[in-house]
C-alpha positions as CSV (number, residue, x, y, z in Angstrom):
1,X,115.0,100.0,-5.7
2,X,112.7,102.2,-7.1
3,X,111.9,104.8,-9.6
4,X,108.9,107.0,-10.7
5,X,108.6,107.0,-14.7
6,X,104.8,106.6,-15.5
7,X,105.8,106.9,-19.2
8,X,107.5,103.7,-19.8
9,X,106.1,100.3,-20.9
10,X,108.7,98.2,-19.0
11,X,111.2,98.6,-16.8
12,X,115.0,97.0,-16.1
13,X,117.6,97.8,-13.4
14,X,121.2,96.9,-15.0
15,X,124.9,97.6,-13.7
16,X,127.8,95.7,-13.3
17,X,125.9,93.2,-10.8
18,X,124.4,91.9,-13.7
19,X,126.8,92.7,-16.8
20,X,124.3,95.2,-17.8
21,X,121.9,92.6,-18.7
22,X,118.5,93.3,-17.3
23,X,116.5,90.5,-18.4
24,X,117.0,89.2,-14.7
25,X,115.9,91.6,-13.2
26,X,112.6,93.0,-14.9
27,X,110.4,95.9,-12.2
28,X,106.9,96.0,-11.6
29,X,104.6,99.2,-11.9
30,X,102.3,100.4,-9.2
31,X,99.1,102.4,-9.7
32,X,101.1,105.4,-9.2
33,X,103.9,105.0,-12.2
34,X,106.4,104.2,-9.8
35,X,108.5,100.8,-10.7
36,X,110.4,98.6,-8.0
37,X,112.5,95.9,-7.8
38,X,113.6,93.9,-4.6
39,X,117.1,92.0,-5.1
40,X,118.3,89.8,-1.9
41,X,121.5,89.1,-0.8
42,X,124.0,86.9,-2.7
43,X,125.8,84.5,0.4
44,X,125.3,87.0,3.0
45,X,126.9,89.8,0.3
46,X,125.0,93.0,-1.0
47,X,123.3,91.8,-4.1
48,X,124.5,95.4,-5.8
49,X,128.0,95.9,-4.2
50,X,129.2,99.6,-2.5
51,X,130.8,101.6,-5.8
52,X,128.9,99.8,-8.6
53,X,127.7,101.0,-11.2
54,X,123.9,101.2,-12.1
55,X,121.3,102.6,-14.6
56,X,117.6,102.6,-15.2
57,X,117.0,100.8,-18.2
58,X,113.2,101.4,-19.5
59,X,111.3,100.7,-22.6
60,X,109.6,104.2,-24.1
61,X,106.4,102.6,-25.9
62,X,108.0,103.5,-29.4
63,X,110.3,100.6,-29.9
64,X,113.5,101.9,-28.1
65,X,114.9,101.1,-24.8
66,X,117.1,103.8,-22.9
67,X,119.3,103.7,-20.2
68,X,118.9,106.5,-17.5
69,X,121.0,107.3,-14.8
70,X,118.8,107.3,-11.7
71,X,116.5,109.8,-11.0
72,X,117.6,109.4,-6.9
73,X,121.1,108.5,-6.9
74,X,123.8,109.7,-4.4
75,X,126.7,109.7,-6.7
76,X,128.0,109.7,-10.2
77,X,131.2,109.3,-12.3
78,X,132.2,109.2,-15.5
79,X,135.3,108.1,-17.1
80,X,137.5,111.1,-17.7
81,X,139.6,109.7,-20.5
82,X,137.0,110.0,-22.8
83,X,135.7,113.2,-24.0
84,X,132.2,113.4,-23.2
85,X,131.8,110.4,-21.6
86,X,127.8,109.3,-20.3
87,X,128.0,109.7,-16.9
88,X,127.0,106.4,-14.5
89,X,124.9,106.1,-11.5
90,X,127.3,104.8,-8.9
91,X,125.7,102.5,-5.7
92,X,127.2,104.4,-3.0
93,X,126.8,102.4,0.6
94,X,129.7,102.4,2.0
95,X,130.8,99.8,4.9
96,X,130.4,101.3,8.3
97,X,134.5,101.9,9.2
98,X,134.4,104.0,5.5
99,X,131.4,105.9,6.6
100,X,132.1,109.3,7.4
101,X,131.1,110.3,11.0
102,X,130.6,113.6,12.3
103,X,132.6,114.6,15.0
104,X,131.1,118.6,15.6
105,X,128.4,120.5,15.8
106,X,126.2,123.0,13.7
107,X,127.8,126.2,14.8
108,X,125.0,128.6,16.3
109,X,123.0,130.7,14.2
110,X,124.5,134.1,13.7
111,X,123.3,137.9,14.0
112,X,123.9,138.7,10.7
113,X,125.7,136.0,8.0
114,X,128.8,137.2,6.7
115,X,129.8,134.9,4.0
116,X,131.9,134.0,1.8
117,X,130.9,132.3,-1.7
118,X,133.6,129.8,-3.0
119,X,133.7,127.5,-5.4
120,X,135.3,123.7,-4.3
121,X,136.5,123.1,-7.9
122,X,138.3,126.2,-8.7
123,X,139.5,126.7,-5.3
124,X,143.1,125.6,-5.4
125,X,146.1,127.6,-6.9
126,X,147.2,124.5,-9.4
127,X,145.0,124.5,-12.9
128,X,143.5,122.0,-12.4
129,X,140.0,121.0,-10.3
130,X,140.2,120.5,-6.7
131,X,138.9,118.6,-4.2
132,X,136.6,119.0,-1.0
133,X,139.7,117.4,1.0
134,X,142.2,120.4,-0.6
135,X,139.1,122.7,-0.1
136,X,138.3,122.1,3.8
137,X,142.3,121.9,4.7
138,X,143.9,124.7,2.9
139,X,141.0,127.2,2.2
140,X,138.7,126.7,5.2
141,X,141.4,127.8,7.4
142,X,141.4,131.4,5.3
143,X,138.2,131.8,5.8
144,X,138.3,131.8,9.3
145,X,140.8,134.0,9.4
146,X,139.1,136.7,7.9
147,X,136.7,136.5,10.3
148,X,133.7,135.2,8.0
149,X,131.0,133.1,9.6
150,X,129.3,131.4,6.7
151,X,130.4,129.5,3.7
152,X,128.2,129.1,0.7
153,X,129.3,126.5,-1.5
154,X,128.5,126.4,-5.2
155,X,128.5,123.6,-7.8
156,X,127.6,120.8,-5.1
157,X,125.2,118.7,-6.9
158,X,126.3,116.9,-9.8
159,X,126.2,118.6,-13.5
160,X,127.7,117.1,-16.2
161,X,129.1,120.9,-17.6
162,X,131.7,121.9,-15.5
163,X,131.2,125.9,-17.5
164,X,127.8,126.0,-15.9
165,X,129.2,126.9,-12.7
166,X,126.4,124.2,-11.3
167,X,123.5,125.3,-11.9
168,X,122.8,123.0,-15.4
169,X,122.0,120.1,-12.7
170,X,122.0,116.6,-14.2
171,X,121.7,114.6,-10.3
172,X,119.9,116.3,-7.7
173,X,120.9,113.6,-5.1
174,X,124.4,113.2,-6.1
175,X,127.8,115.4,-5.3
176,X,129.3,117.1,-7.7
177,X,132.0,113.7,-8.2
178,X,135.0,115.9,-10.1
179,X,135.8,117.1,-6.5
180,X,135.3,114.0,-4.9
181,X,133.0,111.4,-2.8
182,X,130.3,112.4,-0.2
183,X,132.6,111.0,2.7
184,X,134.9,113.8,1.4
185,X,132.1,116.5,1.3
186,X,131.0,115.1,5.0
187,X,134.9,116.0,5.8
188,X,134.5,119.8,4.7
189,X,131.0,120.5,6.3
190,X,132.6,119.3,9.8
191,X,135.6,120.6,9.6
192,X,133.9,124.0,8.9
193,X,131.8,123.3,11.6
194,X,134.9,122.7,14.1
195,X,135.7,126.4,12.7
196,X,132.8,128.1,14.1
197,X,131.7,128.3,10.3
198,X,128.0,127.4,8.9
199,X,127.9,126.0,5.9
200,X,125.2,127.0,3.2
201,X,124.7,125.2,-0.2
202,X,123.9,126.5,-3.4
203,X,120.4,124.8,-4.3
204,X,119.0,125.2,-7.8
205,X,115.3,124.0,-7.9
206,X,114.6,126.6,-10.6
207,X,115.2,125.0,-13.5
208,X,117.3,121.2,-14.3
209,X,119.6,120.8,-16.8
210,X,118.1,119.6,-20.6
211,X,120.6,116.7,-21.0
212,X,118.8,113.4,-21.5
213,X,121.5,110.7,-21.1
214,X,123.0,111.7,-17.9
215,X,119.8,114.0,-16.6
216,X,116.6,113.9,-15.1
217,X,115.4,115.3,-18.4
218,X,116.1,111.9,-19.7
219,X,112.9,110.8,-18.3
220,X,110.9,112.8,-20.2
221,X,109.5,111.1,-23.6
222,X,106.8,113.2,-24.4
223,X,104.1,111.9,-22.4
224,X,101.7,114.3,-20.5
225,X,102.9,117.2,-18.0
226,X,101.2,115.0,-15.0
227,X,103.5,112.1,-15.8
228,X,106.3,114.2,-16.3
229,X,108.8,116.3,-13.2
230,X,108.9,119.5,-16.0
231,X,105.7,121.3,-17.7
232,X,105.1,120.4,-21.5
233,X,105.9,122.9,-24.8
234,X,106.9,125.9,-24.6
235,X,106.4,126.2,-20.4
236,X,108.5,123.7,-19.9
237,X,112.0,125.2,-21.5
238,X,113.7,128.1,-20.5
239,X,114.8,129.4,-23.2
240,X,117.5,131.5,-22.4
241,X,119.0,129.2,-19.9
242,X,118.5,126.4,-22.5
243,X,116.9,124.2,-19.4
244,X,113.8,122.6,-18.1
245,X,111.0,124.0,-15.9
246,X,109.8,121.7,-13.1
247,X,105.9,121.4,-12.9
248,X,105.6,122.5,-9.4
249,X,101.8,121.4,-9.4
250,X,102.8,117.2,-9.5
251,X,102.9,115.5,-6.0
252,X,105.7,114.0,-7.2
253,X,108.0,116.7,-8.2
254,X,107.0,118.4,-4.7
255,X,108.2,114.6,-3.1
256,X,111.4,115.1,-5.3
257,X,112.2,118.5,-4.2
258,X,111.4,118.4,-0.3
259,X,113.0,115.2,-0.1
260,X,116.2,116.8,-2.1
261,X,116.4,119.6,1.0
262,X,115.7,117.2,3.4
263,X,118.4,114.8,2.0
264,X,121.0,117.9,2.1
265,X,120.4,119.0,5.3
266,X,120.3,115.3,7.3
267,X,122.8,113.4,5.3
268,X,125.5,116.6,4.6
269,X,124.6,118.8,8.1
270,X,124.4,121.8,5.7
271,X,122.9,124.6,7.5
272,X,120.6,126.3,5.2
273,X,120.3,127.1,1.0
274,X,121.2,129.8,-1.1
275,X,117.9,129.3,-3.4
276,X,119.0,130.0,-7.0
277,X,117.1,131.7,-9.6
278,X,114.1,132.7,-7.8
279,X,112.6,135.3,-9.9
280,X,111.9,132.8,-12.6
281,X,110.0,130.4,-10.0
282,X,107.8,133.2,-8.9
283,X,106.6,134.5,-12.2
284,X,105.1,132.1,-14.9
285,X,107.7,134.6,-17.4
286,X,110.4,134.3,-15.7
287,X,111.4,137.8,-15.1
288,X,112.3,137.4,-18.9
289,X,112.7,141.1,-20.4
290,X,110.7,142.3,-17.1
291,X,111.9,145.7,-15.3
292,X,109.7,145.3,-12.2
293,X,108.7,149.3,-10.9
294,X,107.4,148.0,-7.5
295,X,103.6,147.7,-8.1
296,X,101.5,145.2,-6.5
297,X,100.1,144.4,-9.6
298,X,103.4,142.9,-11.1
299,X,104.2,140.6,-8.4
300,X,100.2,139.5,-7.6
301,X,98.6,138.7,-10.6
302,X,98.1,136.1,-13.6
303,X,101.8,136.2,-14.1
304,X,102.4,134.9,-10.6
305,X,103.1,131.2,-10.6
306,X,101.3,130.5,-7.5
307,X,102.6,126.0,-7.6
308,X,106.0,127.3,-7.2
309,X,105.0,130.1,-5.1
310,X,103.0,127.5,-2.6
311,X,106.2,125.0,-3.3
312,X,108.6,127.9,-1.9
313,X,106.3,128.4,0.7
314,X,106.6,124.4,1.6
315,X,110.3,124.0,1.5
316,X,111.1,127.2,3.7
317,X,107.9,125.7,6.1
318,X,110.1,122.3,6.0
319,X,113.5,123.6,6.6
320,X,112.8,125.6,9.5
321,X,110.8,122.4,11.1
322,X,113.7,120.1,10.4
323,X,116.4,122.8,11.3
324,X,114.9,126.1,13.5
325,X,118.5,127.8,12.9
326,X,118.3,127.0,9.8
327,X,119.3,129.8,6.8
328,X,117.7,130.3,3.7
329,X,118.4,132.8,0.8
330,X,116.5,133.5,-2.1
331,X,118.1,134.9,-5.5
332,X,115.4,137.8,-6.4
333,X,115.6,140.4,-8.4
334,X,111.9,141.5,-8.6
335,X,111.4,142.5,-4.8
336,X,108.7,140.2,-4.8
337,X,106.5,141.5,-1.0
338,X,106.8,139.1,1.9
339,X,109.2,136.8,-0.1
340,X,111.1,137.2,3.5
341,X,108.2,137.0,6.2
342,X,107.3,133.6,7.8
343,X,104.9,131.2,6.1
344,X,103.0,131.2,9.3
345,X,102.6,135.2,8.6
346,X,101.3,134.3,5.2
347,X,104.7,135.1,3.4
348,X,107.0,132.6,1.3
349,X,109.2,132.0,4.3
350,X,112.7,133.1,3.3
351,X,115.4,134.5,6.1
352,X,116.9,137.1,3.5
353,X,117.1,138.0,-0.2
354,X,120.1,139.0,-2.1
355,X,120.6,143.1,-2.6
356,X,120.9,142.5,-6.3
357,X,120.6,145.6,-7.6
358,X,124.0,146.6,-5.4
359,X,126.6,145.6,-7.5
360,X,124.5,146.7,-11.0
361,X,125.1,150.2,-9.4
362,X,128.8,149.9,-8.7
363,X,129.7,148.2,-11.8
364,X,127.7,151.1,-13.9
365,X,129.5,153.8,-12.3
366,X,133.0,151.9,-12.5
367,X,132.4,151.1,-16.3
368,X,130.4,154.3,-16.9
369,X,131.3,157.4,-14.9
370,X,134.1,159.5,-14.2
371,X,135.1,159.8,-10.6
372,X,133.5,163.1,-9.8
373,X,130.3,162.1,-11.6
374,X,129.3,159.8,-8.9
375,X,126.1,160.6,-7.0
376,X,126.3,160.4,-3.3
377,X,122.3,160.5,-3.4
378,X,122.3,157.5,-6.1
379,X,125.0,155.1,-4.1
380,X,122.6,155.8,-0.6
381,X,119.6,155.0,-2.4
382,X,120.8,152.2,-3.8
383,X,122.4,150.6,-0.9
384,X,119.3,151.9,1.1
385,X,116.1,150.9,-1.1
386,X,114.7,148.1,0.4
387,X,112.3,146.3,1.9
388,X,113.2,146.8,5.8
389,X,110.4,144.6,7.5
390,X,112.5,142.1,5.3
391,X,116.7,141.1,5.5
392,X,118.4,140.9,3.0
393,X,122.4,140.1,2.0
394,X,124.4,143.0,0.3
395,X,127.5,142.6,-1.7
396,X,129.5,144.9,-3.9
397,X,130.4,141.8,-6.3
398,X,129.8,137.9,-6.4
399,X,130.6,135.3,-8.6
400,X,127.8,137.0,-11.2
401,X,130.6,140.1,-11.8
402,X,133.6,137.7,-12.6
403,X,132.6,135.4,-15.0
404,X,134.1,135.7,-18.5
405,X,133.1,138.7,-20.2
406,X,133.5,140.4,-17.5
407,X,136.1,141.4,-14.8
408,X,136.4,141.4,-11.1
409,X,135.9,145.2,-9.7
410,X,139.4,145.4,-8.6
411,X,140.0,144.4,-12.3
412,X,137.8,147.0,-13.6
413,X,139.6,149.8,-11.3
414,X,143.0,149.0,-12.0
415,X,143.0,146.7,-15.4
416,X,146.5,146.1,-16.9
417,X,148.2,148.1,-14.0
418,X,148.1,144.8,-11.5
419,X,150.2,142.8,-13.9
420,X,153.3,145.2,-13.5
421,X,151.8,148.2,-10.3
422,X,151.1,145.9,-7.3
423,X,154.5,145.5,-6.0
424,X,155.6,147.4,-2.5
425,X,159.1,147.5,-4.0
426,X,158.1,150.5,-6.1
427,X,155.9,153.5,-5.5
428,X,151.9,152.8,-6.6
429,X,150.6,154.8,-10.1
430,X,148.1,157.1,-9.1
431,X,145.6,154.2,-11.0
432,X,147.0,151.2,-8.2
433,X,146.4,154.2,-5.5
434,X,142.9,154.7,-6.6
435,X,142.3,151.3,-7.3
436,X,143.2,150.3,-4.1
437,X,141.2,152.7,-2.3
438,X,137.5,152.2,-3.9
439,X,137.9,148.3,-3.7
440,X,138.3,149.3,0.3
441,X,135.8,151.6,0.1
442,X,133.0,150.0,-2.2
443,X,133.2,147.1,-0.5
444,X,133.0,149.1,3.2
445,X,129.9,151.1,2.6
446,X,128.4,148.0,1.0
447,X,128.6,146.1,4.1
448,X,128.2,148.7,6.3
449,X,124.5,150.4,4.8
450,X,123.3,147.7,2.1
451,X,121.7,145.2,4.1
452,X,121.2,142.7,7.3
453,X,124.0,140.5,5.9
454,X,127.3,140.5,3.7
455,X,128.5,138.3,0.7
456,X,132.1,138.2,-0.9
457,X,133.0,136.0,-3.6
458,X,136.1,134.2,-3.1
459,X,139.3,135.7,-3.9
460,X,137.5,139.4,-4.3
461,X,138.7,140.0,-0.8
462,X,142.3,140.4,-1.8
463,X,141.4,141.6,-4.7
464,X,141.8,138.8,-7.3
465,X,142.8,140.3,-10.7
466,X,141.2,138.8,-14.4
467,X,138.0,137.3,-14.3
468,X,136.7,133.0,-14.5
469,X,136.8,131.3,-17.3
470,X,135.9,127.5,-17.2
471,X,137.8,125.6,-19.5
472,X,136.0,125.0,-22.9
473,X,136.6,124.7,-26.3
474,X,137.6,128.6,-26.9
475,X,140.4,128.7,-24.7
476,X,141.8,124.9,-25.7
477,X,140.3,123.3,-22.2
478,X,142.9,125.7,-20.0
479,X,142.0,126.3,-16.3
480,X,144.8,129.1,-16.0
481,X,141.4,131.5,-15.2
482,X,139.6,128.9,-13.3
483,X,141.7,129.1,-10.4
484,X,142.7,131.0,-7.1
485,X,146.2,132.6,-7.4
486,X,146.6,132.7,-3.0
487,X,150.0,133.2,-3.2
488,X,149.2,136.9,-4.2
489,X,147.9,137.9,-1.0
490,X,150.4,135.7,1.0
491,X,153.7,137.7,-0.7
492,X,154.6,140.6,1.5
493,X,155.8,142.4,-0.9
494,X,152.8,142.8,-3.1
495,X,149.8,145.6,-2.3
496,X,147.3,142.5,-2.5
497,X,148.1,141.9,1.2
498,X,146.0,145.8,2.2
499,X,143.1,144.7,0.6
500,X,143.1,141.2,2.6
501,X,144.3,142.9,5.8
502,X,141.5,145.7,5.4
503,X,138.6,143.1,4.7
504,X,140.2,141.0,8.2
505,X,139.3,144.2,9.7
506,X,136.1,145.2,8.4
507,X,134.5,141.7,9.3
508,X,136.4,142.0,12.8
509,X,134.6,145.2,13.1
510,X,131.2,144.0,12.6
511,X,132.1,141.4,15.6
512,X,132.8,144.1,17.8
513,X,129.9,145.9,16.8
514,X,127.5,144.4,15.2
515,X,126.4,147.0,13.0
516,X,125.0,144.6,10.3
517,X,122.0,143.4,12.2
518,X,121.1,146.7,13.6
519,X,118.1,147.9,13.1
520,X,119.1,151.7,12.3
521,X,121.4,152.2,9.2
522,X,120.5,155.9,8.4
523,X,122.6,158.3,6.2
524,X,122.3,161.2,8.2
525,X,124.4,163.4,5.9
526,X,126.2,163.5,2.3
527,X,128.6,165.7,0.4
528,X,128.4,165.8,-3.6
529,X,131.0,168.0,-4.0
530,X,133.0,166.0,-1.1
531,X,131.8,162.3,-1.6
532,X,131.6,161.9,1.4
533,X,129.2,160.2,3.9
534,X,127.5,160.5,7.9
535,X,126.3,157.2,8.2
């Protein structure tokens, strides 16, 4: 075992092997920080049995000894009975008949990705979270059926706040454990996989979590930014994520990271990433309070952050080595230039960037604007104004739209209305009617002129109604709004049904015709007075 902390005085490995009692089993230091510790069988027997529990005990130089969960571990629990409960690292090497084995393979690389966002944990119907097992047998099989190719699943590493929807990460190494075991995640990627279905993974290298008992943060005791994964003061906190800023400079963050991809990709068969928070790598502030106009001079400059710039540049260099077909998208809002051209062409090496400024256009004019004072000019511009020597994935709403405090667009259009107007059984209010129509609509043109790829959050293809709201202390812990209600678009006599039918058919349409990876997406004419499109 070993572990990089060149901070710490002296160094323990404790667990139940040795009823948490490391005087046994004291670690030695290298010239390069990292401790390590070689424990030998016991009668033939693992020394540290499969599904123990272990921490990193080490001495700070003030006095106090802490406990750490390791930096590298592959899986960690924490006992639900107790409100906020430390989290444990857990040994996981499982014998070889509870290994997971997979049985299929990667699915080839499509045209253009159409995929569909999801969440594991609020993916079932019941309140309650759900597993990669309920995920991969009851939900996978819907995905399919509306013809996506992709998956992209959120919330996969481990993070001690459920309400962070994963991206407060506490173990890079380790899955999410409130869904389940990495046998069980194995069981999802390949049974996506016997679908026909890639499988991308939300990765969040932007920032960690700033939790110190269960967290990488833990490791942090104030010593200098070279002996540290995150950047000292002030550029080392986020401070409107509340988080930690990885010093990209430090051969050993780099080793981290990579390694973390690598780890992903060989161990899970995931396809590709869904790089999160990008902007705030790129730029040393973060996009913070920043409205980039499109000059040169905002994106190279003294604000650039060129060690997370060159670290991008490495882990798209090592994906697509490791995995050719591989899939990589980057969260930008900036438009950062050549942030989707190959490293080998000088550029950061990305396969597309997310249309962000997309949904921020329909969910002004839904909020904002009468019907008639929508600009045909403004949607085309929008859906049009990019960079075309570089992809990019458009979407008309993700899991950004429907978190709490805000609503999902088929929300927005028809509000109260779906509680009591969705029903066949009656005639639809001229609000279900219109409702109805733009969530077809919005959602069409979005697909068919925004981009070289599609996203849909999941549930907003039926047109789930409300918004998410993790449990927490201001709603008494309830997951009645962390959920997918399924049944609504499986109940023939309810109007959810068109919507589902209608986004079957759009994705079925693009496999006919491809239309999302063709080169030419022109607006050849438009009607204000109409609104109406030539595309």
């Amino acid at each position: 075992y070993r572990e990089w902390a060149p901070a710490a005085m002296d160094a323990q490995l404790i667990g139940d092997f040795n009823n948490w009692n490391g005087s046994g089993h004291r670690m030695t230091k290298d010239n390069y920080g990292v401790w390590s510790i070689r424990i030998s069988h016991v009668n033939g027997k693992p020394a540290i049995p499969h599904n123990s529990k272990v921490k990193f005990r080490f001495h700070r130089g003030d006095g106090l000894w802490v406990d750490r969960v390791p930096a590298w571990i592959r899986y960690a629990t924490f006992d639900a009975s107790k409100f906020g409960a430390p989290y444990d690292g857990v040994h996981w090497d499982p014998p070889s008949g509870e290994r997971y084995v997979f049985k299929h393979p990667r699915p080839r690389k499509p045209d253009a990705p159409r995929i569909y966002e999801a969440h594991v944990g609020m993916s079932g119907e019941k309140p309650e979270v759900s597993t990669y097992r309920e995920f991969a047998d009851n939900v996978l099989p819907r995905i399919k059926a509306n013809n996506y190719n992709t998956v992209q699943l959120m919330a996969i590493m481990e993070h001690s706040y459920y309400a962070s929807f994963g991206y407060h990460v506490t173990n890079f190494f380790a899955v999410s454990s409130r869904s389940g075991t990495p046998e069980d995640l194995k069981y999802l990627v390949d049974k996506a996989h016997s679908l026909g279905l890639r499988v991308l993974m939300d990765v969040v290298h932007s920032h960690a979590s700033s939790n110190k008992t269960d967290g990488l943060n833990g490791y942090d005791v104030g010593q200098n930014t070279q002996e540290s994964y995150f950047h000292t003061g002030e550029r080392g906190y986020h401070k409107l994520w509340d988080s930690r800023l990885f010093n990209y400079a430090n051969w050993e963050v780099l080793r981290f990271l990579l390694s973390n991809l690598r780890y992903w990709m060989d161990e899970f068969m995931f396809d590709g990433f869904r790089f999160d928070g990008v902007t705030s790598m790129l730029y040393n502030h973060h996009g913070i309070n920043m409205s980039f106009a499109g000059s040169y001079k905002e994106y190279f400059g003294l604000d650039t952050d060129v060690d997370a710039v060159v670290y991008l540049m490495l882990a798209n260099h090592l994906m697509h080595k490791l995995l050719p077909e591989a899939t990589v998208v980057a969260e930008d809002v900036s438009g950062m230039p050549v942030l989707c051209r190959s490293v080998d062409e000088g550029g950061v090496g990305f396969d597309y960037r997310l249309a962000m400024a997309i949904p921020d256009r329909w969910i002004d004019y839904l909020k904002n604007k009468d019907d008639l004072e929508w600009s045909m000019s403004g949607i085309a511009h929008t859906l049009t104004n990019r960079r075309y020597t570089e992809k990019c994935i458009a979407y008309a709403e993700s899991h950004d739209q429907s978190i709490v405090g805000d609503k999902t667009m088929a929300f927005l259009l028809m509000d109260k209305e779906m509680y009591t107007g969705m029903s066949d059984l009656q005639p639809a209010s001229p609000t279900i009617d219109r409702g109805i129509a733009l969530q077809k609509m919005i959602h069409f043109i979005t697909m068919a002129l925004g981009g070289d790829g599609y996203l849909n959050f999941m549930g907003n293809e039926f047109g789930h109604p409300e918004w998410i709201d993790f449990p927490r202390e201001g709603n008494n812990w309830s997951y009645d709004k962390c959920r997918r209600q399924w049944s609504l678009a499986d109940i023939d006599h309810l109007r959810y049904k068109y919507m589902n039918a209608f986004d079957q058919a759009m994705n079925a349409l693009d496999d006919k015709f491809s239309f999302l990876s063709s080169s030419k997406q022109i607006v050849s004419d438009m009607n204000e007075e109409k609104k109406d499109y030539c595309i």
